[in-house]
C-alpha positions in Angstrom: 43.1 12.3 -4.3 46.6 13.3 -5.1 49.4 10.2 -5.5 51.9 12.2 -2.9 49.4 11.6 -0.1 49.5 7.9 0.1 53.3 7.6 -1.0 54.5 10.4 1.4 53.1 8.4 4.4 54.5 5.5 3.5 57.8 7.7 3.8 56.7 8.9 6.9 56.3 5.7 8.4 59.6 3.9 7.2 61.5 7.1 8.8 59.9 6.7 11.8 59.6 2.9 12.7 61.4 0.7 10.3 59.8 -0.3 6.6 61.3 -3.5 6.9 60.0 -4.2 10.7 56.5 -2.0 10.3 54.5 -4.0 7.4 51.6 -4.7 9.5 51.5 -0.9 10.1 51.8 -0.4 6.5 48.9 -2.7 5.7 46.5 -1.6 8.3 46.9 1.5 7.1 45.9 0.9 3.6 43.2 -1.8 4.8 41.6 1.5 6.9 42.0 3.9 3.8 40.2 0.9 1.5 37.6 0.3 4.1 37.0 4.0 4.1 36.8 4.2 0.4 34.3 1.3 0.3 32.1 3.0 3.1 32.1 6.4 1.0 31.0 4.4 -2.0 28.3 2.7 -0.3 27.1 6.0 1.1 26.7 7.1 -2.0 25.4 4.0 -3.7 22.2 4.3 -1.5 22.2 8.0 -1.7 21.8 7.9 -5.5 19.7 4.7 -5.1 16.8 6.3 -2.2 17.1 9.8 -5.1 15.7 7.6 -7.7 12.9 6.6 -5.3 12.0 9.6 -3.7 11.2 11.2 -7.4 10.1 7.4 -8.9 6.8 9.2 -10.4 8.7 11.5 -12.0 11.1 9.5 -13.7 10.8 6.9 -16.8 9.6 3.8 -14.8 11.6 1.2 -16.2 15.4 3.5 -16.5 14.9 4.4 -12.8 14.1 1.0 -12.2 17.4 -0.1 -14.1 19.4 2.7 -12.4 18.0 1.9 -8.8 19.1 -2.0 -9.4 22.7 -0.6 -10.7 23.3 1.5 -7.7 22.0 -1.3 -5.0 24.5 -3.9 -7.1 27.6 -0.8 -6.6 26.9 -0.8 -2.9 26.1 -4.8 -2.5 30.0 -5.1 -4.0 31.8 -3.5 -1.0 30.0 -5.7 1.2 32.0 -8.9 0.2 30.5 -12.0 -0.2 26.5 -12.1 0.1 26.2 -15.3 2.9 23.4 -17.5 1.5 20.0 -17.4 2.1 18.3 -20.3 4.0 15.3 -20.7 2.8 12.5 -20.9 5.6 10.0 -24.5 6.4 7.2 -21.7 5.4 8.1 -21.6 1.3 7.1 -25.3 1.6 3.2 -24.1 1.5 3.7 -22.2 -2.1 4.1 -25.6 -3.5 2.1 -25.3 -7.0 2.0 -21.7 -6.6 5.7 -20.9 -8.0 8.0 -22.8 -9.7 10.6 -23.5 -7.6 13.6 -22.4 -9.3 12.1 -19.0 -9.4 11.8 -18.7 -6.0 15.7 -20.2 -5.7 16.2 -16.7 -7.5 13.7 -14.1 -5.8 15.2 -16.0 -2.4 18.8 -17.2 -2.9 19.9 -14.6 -5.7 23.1 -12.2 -4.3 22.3 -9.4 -7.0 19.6 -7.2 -6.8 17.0 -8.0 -9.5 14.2 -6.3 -10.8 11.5 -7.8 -8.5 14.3 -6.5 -5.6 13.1 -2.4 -6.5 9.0 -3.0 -6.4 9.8 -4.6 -3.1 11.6 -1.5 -2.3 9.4 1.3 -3.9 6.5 -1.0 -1.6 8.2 -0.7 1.7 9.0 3.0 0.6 6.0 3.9 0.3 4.2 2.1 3.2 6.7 3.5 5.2 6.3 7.1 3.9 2.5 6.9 4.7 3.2 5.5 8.4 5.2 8.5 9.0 2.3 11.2 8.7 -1.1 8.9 9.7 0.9 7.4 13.0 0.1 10.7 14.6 -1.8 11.6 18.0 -5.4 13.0 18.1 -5.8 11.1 14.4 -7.5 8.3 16.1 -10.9 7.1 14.8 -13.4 8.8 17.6 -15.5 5.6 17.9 -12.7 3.8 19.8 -11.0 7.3 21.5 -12.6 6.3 25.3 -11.7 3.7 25.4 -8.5 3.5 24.5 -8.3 7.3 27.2 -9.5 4.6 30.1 -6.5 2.0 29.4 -7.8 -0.1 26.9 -8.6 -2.7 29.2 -5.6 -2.5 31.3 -2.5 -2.3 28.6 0.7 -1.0 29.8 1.6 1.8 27.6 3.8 0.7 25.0 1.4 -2.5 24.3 -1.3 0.6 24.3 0.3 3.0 21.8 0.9 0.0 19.7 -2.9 -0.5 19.3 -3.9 3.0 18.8 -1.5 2.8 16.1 -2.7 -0.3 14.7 -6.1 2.2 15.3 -4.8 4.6 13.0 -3.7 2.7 10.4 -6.4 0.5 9.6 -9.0 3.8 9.9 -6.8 5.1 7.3 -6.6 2.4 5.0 -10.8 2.3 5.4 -10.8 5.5 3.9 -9.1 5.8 1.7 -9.2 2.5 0.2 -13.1 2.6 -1.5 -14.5 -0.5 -1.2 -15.3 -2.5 -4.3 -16.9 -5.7 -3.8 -14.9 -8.8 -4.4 -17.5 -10.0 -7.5 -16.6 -7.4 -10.0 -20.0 -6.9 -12.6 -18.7 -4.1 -15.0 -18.6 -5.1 -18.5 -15.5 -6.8 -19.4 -13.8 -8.4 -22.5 -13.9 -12.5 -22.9 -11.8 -13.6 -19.8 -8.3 -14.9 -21.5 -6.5 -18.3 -20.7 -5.3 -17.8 -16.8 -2.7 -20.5 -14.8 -4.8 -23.0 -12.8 -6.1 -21.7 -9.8 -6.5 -18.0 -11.1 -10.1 -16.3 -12.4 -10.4 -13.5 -14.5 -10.7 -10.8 -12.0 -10.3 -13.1 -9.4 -10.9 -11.2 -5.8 -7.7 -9.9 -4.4 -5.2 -10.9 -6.6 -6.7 -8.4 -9.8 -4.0 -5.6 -8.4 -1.5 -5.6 -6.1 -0.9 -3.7 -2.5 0.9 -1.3 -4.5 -1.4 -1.0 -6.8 -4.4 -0.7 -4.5 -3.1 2.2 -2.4 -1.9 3.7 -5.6 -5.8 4.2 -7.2 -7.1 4.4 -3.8 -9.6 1.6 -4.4 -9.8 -2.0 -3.2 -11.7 -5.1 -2.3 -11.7 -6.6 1.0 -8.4 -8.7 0.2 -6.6 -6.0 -1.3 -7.5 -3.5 1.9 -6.5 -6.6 4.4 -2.9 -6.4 2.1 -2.6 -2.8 2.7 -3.2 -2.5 6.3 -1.0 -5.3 6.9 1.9 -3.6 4.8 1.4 -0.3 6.9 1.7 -2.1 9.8 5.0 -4.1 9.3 7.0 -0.7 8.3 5.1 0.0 11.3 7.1 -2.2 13.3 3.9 -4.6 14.5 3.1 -8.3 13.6 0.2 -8.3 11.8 -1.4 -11.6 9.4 -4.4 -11.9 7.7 -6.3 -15.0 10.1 -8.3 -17.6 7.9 -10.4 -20.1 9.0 -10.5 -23.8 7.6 -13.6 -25.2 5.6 -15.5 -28.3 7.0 -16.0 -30.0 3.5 -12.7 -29.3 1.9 -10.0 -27.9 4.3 -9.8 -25.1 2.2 -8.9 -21.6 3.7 -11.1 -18.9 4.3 -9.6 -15.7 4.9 -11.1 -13.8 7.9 -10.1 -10.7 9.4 -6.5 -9.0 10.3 -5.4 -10.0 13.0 -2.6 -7.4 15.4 -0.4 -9.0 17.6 0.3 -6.8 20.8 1.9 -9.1 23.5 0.1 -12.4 24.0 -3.3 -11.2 22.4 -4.0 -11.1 18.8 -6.4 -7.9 18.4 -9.5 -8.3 15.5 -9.9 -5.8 12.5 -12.5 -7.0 9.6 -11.4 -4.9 6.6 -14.6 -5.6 4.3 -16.8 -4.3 7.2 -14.5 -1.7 7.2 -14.3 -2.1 11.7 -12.5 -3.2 14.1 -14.3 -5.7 15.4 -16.2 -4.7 18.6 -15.4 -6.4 21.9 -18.0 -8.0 24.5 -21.0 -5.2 24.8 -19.6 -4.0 21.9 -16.8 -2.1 23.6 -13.1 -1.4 22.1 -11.6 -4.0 19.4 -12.2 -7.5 20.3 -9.4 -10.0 20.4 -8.8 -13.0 18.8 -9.4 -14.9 23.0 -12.7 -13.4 23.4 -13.9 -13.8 19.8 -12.9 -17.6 20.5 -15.0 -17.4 24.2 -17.7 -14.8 23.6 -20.2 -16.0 20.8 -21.8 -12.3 21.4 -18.3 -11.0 19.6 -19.4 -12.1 16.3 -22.8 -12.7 16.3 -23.0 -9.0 16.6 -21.6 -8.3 13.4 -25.0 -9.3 11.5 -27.4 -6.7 10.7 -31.5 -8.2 11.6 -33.0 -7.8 8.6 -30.4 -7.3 6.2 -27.0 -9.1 6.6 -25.8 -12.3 8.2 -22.2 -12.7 9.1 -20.4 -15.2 7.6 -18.6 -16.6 10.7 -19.4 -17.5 14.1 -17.3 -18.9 17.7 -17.0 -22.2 16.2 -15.4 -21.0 13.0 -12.7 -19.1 14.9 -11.5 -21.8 17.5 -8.4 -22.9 15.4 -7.6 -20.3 12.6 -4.5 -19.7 10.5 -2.2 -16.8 10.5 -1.5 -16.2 6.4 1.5 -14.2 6.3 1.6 -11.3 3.3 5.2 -12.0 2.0 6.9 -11.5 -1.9 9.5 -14.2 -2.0 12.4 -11.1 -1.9 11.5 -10.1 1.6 13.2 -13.0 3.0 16.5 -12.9 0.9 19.9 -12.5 2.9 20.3 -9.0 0.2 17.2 -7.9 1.6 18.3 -8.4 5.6 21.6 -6.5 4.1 20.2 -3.4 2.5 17.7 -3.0 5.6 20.7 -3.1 8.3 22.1 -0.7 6.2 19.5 2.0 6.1 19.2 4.7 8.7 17.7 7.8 9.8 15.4 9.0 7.2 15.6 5.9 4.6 15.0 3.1 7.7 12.4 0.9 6.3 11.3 -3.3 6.9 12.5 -4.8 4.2 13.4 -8.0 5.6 10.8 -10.4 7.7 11.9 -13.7 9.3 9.5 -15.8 8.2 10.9 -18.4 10.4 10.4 -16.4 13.7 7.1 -14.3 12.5 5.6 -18.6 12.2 7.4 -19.7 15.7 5.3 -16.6 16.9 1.9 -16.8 15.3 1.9 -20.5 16.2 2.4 -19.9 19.9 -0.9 -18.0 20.4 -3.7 -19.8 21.4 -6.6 -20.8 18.5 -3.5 -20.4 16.3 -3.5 -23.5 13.9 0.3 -22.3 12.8 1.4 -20.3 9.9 1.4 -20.6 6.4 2.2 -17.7 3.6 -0.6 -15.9 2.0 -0.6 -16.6 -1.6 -2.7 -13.4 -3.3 0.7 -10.7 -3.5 2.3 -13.8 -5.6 -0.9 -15.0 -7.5 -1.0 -10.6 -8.0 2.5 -10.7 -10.0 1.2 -13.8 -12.0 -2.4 -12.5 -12.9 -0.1 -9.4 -14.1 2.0 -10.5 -16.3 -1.3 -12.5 -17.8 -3.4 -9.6 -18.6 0.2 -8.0 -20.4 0.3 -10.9 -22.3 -3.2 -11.2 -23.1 -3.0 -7.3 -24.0 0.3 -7.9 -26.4 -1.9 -10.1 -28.3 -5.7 -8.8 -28.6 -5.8 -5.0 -29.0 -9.3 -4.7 -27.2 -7.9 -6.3 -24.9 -5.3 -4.1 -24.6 -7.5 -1.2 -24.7 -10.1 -2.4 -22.5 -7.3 -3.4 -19.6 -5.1 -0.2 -19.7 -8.1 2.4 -20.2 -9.1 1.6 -16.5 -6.5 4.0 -15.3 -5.1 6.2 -17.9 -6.2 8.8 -15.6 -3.0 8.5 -14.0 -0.9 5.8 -16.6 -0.9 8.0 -19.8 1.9 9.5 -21.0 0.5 13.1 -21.4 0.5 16.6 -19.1 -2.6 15.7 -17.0 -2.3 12.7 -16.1 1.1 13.0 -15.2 0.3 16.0 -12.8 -2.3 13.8 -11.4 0.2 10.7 -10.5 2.7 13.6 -8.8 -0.1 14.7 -6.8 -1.4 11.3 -5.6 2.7 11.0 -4.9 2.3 14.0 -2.9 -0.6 12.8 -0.6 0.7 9.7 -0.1 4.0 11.2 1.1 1.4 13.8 3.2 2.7 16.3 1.4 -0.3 18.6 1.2 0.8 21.8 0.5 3.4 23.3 -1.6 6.9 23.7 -0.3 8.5 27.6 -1.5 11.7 26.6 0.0 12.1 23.4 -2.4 9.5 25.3 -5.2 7.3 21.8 -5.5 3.9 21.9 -5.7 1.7 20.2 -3.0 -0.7 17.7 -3.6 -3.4 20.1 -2.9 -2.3 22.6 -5.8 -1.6 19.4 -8.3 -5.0 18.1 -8.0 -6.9 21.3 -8.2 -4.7 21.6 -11.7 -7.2 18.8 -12.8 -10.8 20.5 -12.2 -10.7 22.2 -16.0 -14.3 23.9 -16.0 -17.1 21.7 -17.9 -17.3 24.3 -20.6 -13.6 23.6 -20.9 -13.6 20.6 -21.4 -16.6 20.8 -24.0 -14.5 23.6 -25.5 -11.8 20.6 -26.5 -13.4 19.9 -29.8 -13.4 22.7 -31.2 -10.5 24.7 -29.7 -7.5 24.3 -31.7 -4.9 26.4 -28.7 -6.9 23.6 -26.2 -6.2 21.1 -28.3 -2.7 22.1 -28.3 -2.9 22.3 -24.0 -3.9 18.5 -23.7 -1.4 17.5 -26.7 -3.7 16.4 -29.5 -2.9 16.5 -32.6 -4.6 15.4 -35.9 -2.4 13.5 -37.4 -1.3 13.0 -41.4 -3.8 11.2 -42.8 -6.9 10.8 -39.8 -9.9 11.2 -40.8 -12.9 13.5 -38.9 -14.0 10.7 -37.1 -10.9 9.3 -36.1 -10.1 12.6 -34.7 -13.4 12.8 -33.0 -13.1 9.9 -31.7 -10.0 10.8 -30.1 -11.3 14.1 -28.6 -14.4 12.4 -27.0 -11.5 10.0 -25.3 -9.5 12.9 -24.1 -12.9 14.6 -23.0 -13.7 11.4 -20.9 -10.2 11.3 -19.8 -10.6 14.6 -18.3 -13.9 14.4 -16.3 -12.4 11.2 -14.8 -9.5 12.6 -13.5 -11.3 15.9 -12.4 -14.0 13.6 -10.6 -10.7 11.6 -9.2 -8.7 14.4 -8.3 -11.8 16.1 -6.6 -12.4 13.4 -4.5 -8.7 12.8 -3.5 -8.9 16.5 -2.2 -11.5 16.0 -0.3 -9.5 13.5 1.1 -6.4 15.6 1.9 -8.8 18.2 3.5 -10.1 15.3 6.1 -6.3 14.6 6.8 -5.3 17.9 6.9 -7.6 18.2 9.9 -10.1 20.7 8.2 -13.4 18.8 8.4 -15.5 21.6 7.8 -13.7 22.2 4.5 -13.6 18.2 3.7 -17.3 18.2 4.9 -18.3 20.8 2.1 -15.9 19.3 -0.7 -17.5 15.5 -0.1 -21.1 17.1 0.0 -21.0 20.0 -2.6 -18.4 18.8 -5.2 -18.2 15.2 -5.1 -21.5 14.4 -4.3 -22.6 16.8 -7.0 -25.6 15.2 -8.8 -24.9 16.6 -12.0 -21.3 15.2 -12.4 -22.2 11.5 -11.6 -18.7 9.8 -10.1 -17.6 6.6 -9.1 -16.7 7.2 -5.6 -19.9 8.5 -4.4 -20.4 5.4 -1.8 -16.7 6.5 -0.5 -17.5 9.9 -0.9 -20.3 9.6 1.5 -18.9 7.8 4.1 -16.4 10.0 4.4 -18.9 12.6 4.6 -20.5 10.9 7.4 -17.4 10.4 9.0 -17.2 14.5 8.8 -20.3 14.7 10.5 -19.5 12.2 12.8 -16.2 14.5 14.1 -18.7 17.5 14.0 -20.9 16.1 16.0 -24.1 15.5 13.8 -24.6 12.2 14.6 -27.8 12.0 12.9 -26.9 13.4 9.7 -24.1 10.6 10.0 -26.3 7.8 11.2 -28.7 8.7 7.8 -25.8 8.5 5.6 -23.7 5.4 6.9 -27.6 3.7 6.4 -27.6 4.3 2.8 -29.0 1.0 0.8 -26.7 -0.6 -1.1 -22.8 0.6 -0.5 -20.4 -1.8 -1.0 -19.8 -1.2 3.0 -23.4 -1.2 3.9 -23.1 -4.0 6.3 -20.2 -2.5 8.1 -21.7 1.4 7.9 -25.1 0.4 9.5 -23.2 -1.2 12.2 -21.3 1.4 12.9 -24.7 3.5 13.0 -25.4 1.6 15.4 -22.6 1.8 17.9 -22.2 5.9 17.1 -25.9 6.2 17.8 -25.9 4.7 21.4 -24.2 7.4 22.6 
């Protein structure tokens, strides 16, 4: 802006009312011009900040990272002083969990700090999946009468709310594979943990991010992710655990919904909702606490018991899924700041979310869930343990180099699991990206392709080996039969995922042939074969072969078996 602008309105307004008599004039003048300036900046700041984010699997992780903190810190400045935090009466139940001047920082820092952006990239990408599986006519079909009758009686708002809650948790069942909590594949000796940690301790092993990221999960880990989808969601959700006789200790449960005064049930390792009294629509929290039918229903005669029963679930505690950043003032800030397109939750009273959950009957009070924190500390042990011990490091960053390596395929693999997470499916000519469909049918190389590799010197070339100064034959044969391995797991990974974006896309017929004929394959053996065929009897299921679904969902030994044959058993009633 040119120098005459400023100085000839200063001119303009001595002239015409008095420079000696007009100062105030003067100033507010240059107070609205600053304030202006400041708001154009900010604009901008988060503009460049929500760019980095949007194409985050794209860029260098850790200089998007940087440059995401640098523009949040730009735009914090030309809000003033950042008021203090107060820090809520729940951070008193993390006692022995974190230090407690790190959570002064992650609480009561005023800058943004690297933590600050996962906490963003999460609530981005929660959000981003809400926006596409929130939609009418996606609703699990075991539950769609009953929620067309009323749902017992809700008013509509308290109605949508649950059919969204519906929707969310159906999604996060599948496509979230089960795994069970008691991992048994071989593994490396466990390294030195912090007390309280195992190695591959259930839940905390990944995080939330990570979990919907690979698409696989425990119980825990799929509780974490349906509750995150439901807070950018707008709904109060908290995973309910009930309290051991012998030691007090805290058992987590089920998720538990809050829509008005009732607190509605979904068990994520069964993979249901749990059923109301005559097993019809989702039970709440009040008639699992009056009706010992609720969950004495949920064991299978001859095959599984249920853990809990009505005298379990009288008093139970809501554990609330929090990182220490989402209760920061900057957080409260940021989110307040964010509209249209880039509104997100960033921010959660924790203090009002507790005065909530504790006024619901059978609630025992709040506390906060320690697994997402226990997540970041089991982390950044298996990075030191890997900086150390080369196997280690090997063994513990092999498990996904499908997707982690820095080479062609697997980076076309991340940017399509980007894609169909963002529901982009197919490819966009306007903006010339490719969809997720296109990216992951880049990763299904023909077998005699990928055989080809070790002795194809222009394929060699494709998938960037190279033999370097100095390797020897086996070396190098060594690192083709990694790269071959490399490739059938992501061709197994990315043909399952597709199968996937078929289902969502609404083409079940298409989804129903991809799960049976290419996943299910018995030639190319795969790891997602008990996801692969649930979601092929949940095909069935919309096609209306309930028999050929009933068969499948009673397959022996599925991580979900318990929940699948019950769910045989409410589709087969009909």
């Amino acid at each position: 802006m040119s120098l005459l602008r400023p100085l000839s309105l200063l001119l303009v307004v001595c002239l015409f009312a008095g420079c000696g008599d007009d100062r105030d004039l003067v100033r507010e003048i240059q107070a609205s011009r600053q304030a202006r300036v400041q708001t154009e900046s900010k604009q901008d700041h988060l503009g460049e900040a929500f760019s980095l984010l949007q194409r985050l699997v794209e860029l260098n992780p850790t200089r998007a990272q940087q440059q995401i903190r640098f523009h949040l810190n730009q735009w914090l400045q030309t809000r003033g002083d950042v008021p203090a935090s107060v820090t809520p009466e729940i951070v008193s139940t993390l006692r022995g969990v974190v230090p407690q001047e790190v959570l002064d920082e992650q609480i009561g820092g005023t800058n943004f700090v690297g933590g600050d952006v996962k906490h963003l990239r999460d609530a981005y990408l929660f959000r981003q999946i809400v926006q596409w599986v929130d939609r009418p006519g996606e609703t699990d079909p075991l539950w769609m009468s009953w929620f067309e009758d009323g749902a017992g009686g809700l008013d509509p708002d308290s109605l949508d709310s649950l059919q969204t809650a519906s929707r969310l948790f159906d999604w996060t069942v599948r496509n979230v594979a089960l795994q069970p909590r008691v991992l048994t594949q071989p593994a490396p000796e466990p390294p030195p943990l912090p007390e309280g940690l195992e190695f591959r301790g259930a839940g905390y092993r990944q995080s939330d991010y990570e979990t919907i990221w690979r698409g696989t999960g425990d119980g825990l880990q799929r509780a974490g992710v349906f509750e995150q989808l439901c807070r950018q969601a707008g709904l109060a959700a908290a995973i309910l655990a009930v309290p051991s006789d012998d030691s007090g200790r805290l058992t987590p449960w089920a998720v538990g919904v809050m829509i008005g005064d009732e607190v509605y049930l979904f068990e994520p390792e069964l993979g249901l909702p749990i059923p109301g009294p005559d097993q019809v629509g989702i039970a709440t929290l009040k008639q699992a606490r009056r009706d010992e039918s609720v969950l004495r229903r949920l064991k299978v005669p001859g095959f599984f018991d249920y853990p809990f029963d009505k005298a379990d679930v009288q008093q139970v505690t809501a554990m609330l899924n929090l990182m220490p950043e989402a209760i920061a003032t900057r957080m409260k800030l940021l989110q307040e700041s964010l509209t249209g397109q880039r509104r997100m939750t960033l921010y959660v009273d924790a203090d009002e979310s507790s005065e909530r959950w504790d006024a619901i009957a059978g609630v025992a009070g709040a506390r906060w869930w320690p697994v997402p924190i226990q997540a970041e500390i089991y982390r950044a042990a298996m990075e030191n343990q890997s900086m150390r011990d080369p196997f280690f490091a090997f063994w513990y960053q092999s498990q996904w180099l499908i997707m982690d390596a820095q080479a062609e395929m697997p980076q076309m693999l991340s940017q399509g699991r980007w894609r169909h997470l963002h529901g982009e499916f197919s490819d966009d000519e306007d903006d010339l990206t490719e969809g997720a469909r296109t990216l992951y049918l880049s990763q299904r190389a023909p077998e005699f392709e990928i055989a080809d590799l070790r002795i194809d010197l222009e394929l060699q070339k494709a998938y960037g080996l190279r033999r370097e100064l100095g390797m020897d034959n086996q070396q190098f044969e060594a690192q083709i039969a990694q790269v071959q391995s490399l490739m059938r797991q992501g061709k197994r990974t990315a043909t399952y995922w597709l199968s996937l974006v078929q289902y969502d896309d609404g083409r079940i017929e298409t989804a129903r042939n991809w799960f049976d004929k290419r996943v299910l394959d018995p030639a190319q053996p795969t790891p997602w074969e008990p996801a692969a065929r649930y979601n092929l009897a949940r095909t069935e299921e919309q096609l209306g072969q309930t028999e050929a679904a009933v068969k499948l969902l009673k397959t022996v030994g599925d991580p979900q078996e318990q929940g699948n044959r019950i769910r045989a058993r409410l589709i087969g009633r009909d």
